[in-house]
C-alpha positions as CSV (number, residue, x, y, z in Angstrom):
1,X,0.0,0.0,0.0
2,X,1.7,3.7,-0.5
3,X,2.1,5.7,2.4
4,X,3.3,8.7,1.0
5,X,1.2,11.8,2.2
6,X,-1.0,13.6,-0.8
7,X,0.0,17.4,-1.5
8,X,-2.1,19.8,0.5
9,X,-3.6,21.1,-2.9
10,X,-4.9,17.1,-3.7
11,X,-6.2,16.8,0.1
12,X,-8.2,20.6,-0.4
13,X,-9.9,19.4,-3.9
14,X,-10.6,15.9,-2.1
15,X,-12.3,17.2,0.9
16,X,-13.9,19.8,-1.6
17,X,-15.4,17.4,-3.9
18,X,-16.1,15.6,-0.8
19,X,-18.1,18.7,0.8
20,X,-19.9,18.7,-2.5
21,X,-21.4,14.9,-3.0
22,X,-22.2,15.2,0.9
23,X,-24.5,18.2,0.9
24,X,-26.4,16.3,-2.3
25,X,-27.9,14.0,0.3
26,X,-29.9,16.5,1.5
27,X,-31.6,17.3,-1.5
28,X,-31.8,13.7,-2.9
29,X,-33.8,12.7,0.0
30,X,-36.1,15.4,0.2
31,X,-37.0,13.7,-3.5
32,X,-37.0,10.4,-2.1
33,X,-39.4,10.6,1.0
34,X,-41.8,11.6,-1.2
35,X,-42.2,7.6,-0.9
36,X,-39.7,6.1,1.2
37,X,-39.6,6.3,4.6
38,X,-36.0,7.0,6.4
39,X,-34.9,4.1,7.6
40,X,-35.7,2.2,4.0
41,X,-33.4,5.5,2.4
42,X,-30.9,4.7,5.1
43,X,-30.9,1.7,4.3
44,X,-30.5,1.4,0.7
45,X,-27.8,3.9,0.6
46,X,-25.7,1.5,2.6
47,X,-26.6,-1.3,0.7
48,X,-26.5,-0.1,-2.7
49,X,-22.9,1.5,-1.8
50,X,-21.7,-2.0,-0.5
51,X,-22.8,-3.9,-4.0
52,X,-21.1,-1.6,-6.1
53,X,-17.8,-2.2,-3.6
54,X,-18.0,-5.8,-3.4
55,X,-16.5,-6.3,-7.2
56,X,-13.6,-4.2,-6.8
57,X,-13.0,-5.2,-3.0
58,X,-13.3,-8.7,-3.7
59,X,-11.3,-9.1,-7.2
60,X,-8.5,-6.6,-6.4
61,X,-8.0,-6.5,-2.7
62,X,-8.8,-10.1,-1.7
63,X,-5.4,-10.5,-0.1
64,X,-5.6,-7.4,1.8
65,X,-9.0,-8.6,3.1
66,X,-7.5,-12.2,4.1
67,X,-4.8,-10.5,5.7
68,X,-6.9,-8.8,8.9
69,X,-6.7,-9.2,12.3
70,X,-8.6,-10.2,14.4
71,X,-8.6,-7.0,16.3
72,X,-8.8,-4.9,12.2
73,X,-12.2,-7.0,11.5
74,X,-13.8,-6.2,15.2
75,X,-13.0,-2.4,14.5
76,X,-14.6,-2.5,11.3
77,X,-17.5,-3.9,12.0
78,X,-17.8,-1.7,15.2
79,X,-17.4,1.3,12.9
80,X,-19.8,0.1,10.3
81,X,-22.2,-0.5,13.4
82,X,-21.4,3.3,14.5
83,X,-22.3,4.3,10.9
84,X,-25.6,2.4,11.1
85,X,-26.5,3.5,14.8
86,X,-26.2,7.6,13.1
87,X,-28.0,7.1,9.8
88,X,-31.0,5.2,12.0
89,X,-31.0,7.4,14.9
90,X,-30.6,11.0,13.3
91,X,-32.9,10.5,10.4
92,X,-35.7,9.1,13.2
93,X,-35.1,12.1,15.0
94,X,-36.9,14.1,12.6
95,X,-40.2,12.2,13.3
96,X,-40.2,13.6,16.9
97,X,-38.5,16.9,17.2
98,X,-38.2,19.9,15.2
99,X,-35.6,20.2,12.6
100,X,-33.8,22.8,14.8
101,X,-33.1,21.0,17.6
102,X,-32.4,18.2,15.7
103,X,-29.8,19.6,13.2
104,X,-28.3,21.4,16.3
105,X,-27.7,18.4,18.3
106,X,-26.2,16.4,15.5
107,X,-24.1,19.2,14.5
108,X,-22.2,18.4,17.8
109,X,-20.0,15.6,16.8
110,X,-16.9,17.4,16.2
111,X,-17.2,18.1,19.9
112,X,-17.6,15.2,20.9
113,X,-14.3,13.6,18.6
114,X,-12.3,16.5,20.2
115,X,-13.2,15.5,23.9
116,X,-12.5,11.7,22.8
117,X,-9.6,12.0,19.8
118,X,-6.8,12.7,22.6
119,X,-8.5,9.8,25.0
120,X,-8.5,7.0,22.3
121,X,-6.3,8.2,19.8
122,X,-3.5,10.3,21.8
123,X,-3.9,13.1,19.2
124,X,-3.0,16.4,21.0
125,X,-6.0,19.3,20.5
126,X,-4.5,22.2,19.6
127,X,-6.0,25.9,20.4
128,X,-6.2,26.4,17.0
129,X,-8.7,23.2,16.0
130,X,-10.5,24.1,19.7
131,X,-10.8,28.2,18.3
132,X,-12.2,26.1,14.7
133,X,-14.5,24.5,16.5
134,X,-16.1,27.5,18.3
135,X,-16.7,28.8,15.1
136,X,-17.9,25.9,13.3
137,X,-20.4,24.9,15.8
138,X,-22.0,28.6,16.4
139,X,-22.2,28.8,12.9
140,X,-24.3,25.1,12.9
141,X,-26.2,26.4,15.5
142,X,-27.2,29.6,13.7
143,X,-28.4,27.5,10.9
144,X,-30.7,25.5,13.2
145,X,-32.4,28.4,14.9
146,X,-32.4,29.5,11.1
147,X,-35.6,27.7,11.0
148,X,-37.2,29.2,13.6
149,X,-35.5,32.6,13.9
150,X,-35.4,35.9,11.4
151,X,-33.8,38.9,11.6
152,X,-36.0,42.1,11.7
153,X,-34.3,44.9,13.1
154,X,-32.9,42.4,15.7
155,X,-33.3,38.5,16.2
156,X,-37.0,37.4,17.0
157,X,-37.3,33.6,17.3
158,X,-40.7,31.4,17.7
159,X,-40.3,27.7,18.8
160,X,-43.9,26.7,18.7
161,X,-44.2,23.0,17.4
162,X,-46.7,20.2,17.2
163,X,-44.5,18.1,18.7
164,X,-45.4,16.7,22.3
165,X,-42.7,17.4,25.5
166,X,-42.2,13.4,25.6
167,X,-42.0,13.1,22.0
168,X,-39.4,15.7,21.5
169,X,-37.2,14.5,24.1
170,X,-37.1,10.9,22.8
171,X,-36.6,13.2,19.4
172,X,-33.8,15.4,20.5
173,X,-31.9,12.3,22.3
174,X,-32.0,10.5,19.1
175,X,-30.3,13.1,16.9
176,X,-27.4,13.2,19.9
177,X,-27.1,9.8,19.8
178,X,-26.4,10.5,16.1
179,X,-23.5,12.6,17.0
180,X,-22.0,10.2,19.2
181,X,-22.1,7.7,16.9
182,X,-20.7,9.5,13.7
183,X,-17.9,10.5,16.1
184,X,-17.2,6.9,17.1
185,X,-17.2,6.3,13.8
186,X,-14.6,9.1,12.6
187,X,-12.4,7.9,15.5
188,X,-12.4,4.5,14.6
189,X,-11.6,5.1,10.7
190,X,-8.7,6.9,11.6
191,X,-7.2,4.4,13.6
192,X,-8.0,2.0,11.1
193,X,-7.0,3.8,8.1
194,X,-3.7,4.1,9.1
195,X,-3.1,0.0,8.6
196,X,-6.0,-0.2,5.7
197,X,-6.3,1.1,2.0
198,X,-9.5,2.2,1.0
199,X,-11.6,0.6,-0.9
200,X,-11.3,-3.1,1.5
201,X,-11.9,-0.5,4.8
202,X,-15.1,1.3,3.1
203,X,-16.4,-1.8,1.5
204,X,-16.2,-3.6,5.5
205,X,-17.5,-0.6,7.3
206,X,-20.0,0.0,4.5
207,X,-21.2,-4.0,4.4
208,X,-21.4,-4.0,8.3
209,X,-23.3,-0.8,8.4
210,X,-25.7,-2.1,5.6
211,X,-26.5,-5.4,7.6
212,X,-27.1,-3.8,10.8
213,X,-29.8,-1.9,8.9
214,X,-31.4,-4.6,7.3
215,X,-31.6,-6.1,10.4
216,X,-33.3,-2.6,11.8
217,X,-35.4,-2.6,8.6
218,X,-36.7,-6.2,9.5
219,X,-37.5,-5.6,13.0
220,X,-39.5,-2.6,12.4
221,X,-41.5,-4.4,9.9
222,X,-40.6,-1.9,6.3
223,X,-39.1,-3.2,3.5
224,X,-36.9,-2.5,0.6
225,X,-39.6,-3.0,-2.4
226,X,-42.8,-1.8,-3.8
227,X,-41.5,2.3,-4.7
228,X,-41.9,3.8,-7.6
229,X,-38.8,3.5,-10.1
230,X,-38.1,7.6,-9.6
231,X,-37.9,6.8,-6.1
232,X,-35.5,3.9,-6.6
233,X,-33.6,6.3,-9.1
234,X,-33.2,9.1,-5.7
235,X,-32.0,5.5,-3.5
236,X,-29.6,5.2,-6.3
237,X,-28.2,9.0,-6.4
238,X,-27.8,9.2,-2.6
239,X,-25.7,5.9,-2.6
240,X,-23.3,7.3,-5.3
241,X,-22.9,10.9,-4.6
242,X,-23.5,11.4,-0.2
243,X,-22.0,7.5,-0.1
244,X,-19.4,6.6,-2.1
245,X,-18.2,10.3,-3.4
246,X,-18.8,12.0,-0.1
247,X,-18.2,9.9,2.6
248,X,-15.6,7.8,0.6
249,X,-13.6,10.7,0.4
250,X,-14.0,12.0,3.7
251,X,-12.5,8.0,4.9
252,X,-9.7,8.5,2.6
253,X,-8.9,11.8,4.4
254,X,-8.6,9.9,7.6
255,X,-5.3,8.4,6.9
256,X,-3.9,11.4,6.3
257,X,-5.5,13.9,8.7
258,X,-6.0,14.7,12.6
259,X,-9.9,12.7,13.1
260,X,-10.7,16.3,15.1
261,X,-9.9,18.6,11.7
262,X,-11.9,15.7,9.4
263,X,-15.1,16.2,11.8
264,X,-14.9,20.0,11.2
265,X,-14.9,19.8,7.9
266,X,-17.9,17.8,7.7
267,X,-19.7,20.8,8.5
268,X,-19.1,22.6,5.6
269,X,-22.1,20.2,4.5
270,X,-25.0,22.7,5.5
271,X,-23.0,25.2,3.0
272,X,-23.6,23.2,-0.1
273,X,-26.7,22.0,0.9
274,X,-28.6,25.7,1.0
275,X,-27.0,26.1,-2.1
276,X,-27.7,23.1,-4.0
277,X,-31.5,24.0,-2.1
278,X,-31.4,27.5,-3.9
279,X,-30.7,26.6,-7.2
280,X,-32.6,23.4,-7.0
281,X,-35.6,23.3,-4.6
282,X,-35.5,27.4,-4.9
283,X,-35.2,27.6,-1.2
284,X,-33.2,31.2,-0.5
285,X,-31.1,31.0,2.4
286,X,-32.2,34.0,5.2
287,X,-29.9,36.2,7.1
288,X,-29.2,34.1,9.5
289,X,-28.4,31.1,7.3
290,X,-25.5,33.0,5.5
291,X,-24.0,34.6,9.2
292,X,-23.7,30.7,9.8
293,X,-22.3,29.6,6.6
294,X,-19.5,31.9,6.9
295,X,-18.8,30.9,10.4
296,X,-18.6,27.1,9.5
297,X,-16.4,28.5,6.4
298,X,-14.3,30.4,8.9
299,X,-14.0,27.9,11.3
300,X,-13.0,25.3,8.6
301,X,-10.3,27.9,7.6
302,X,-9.0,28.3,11.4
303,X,-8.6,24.4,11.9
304,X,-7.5,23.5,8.3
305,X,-4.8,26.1,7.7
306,X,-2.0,24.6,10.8
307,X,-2.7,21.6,10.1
C-alpha cells in the first residue's frame, strides 16, 4: 500500500469534492421521502454503496482482506455499526422533534471527537482546531435556529411545534445519539485507516453498516420494495454521490489527517446543501443562514490552515 502523504492542494480538492457529493444528500432525500420512509433510504444507501464495492474489493484487494486481524475485523464492523446507529437514529429524530433541535444536536460531533480523539487516539487538541470548533459549531447552530429565527431589526425567534414534551425529548436524544455515533465512527476510521487502504476499509464498514440496517429494517417491519422507479432512481443517487463520493472521500482523508480537523470539515455540508437547495428546490437562504455559513467556512479555515 503507499504511504506517501497527498500534496495539500490534492487533500483541499478531495475534501472539496467531498463537501460537494455530501450536501447532495440532502436534496436527494427530500425527493426520495416523497415515498420512502427514512430508515428504507438509510438503508438502501448503505446497501446499494456495498454492492457496487464488493466487485472491486473482492477481485483486487482479496489478499488485503484475508490478511486482517482479528482485532482490524472487530474495529470495522464496530465502525460500520457506528455508521448504522447515526444514519438510524438521526434520520428518526426528525419524526419527533423539530428540525432545529435536531440539526443542532447532530451538528455536535466534532465536539464530541475532540473531547474523545486525545483519549482514544493520543492526538493532541490544539488551540487552534478548539478556536475552529467554536466557530464551526456557532455557525451550525445559527443554521438550526435559522428555522425558527429571522432577523427584523434584531433576532426574533418562535419555537412553537406540534411536537409533544415526551416526543421531543425521545426526538432530540436520538439526533445526539447521532453525533456520538458519527464521532465513534470518525475515531475508529482513523485508527484503522492508518493500517488499511480504502476501498477493502469502506467496503467492510459500508457491508457491516448495511447489515445492521437490514436487520433494523426487518425488526420494524418496512421493506426495501414496492416504490416507484423515480424513487428507486433518488435511492440510487444518494448511494453514489453522499455514499461513495462523499463519505468515501472523507474516509480516505482519515489516513492522512488529525480525526478532530476531518469532523470539522464535515460541517461545511450545511454550505452546499442551502446552495444546491437555492438553485434546485428554490429555497433562499435568510440572514441568519448566511451569518452561519460563513462561520462554519471560517471555522474550517482556522482548523485547516495549521494543520
Amino acid at each position: 500500500m503507499p504511504t506517501e502523504k497527498p500534496s495539500s492542494l490534492r487533500l483541499l480538492i478531495a475534501i472539496s469534492i467531498a463537501i460537494l457529493a455530501v450536501s447532495t444528500s440532502s436534496v436527494f432525500i427530500r425527493f426520495a421521502q416523497e415515498e420512502a420512509p427514512s430508515l428504507v433510504i438509510a438503508a438502501s444507501r448503505l446497501l446499494l454503496a456495498s454492492l457496487f464495492l464488493a466487485p472491486p474489493a473482492l477481485l483486487k484487494h482479496r489478499a488485503e482482506l484475508r490478511k486482517l486481524t482479528r482485532q482490524e475485523l472487530l474495529l470495522g464492523l464496530l465502525s460500520g455499526i457506528f455508521l448504522a446507529v447515526h444514519f438510524a437514529t438521526w434520520i428518526t429524530s426528525l419524526e419527533y422533534t423539530t428540525v432545529t433541535n435536531s440539526v443542532v444536536l447532530v451538528s455536535t460531533s466534532p465536539l464530541w471527537v475532540a473531547l474523545l480523539a486525545p483519549i482514544f487516539l493520543k492526538e493532541k487538541l490544539t488551540k487552534t482546531v478548539i478556536i475552529g470548533m467554536i466557530l464551526t459549531l456557532i455557525g451550525g447552530t445559527i443554521i438550526g435556529l435559522s428555522n425558527n429565527c429571522a432577523w427584523d431589526a434584531g433576532i426574533s425567534c418562535s419555537f412553537r411545534s406540534g411536537f409533544g414534551q415526551a416526543e421531543a425529548l425521545k426526538g432530540n436524544f436520538l439526533a445526539l445519539a447521532g453525533a456520538w455515533a458519527i464521532a465513534g465512527y470518525l475515531m475508529i476510521g482513523r485508527k484503522l485507516r492508518a493500517k488499511m487502504s480504502l476501498i477493502p476499509y469502506i467496503f467492510l464498514v459500508y457491508g457491516m453498516a448495511a447489515i445492521v440496517m437490514l436487520i433494523i429494517l426487518f425488526v420494524s417491519g418496512q421493506t426495501l420494495f414496492g416504490y416507484s422507479p423515480m424513487t428507486y432512481l433518488w435511492l440510487l443517487l444518494i448511494a453514489i454521490f453522499p455514499q461513495l463520493i462523499g463519505h468515501s472521500t472523507y474516509n480516505w482523508a482519515l489516513r492522512y489527517l488529525p480525526v478532530a480537523l476531518v469532523a470539522v470539515v464535515t460541517l461545511g455540508e450545511p454550505i452546499g446543501s442551502s446552495i444546491l437547495a437555492f438553485v434546485i428546490l428554490k429555497e433562499i437562504p435568510t440572514i441568519l443562514q448566511i451569518i452561519g455559513g460563513i462561520l462554519i467556512l471560517a471555522g474550517i479555515y482556522v482548523t485547516s490552515r495549521k494543520e
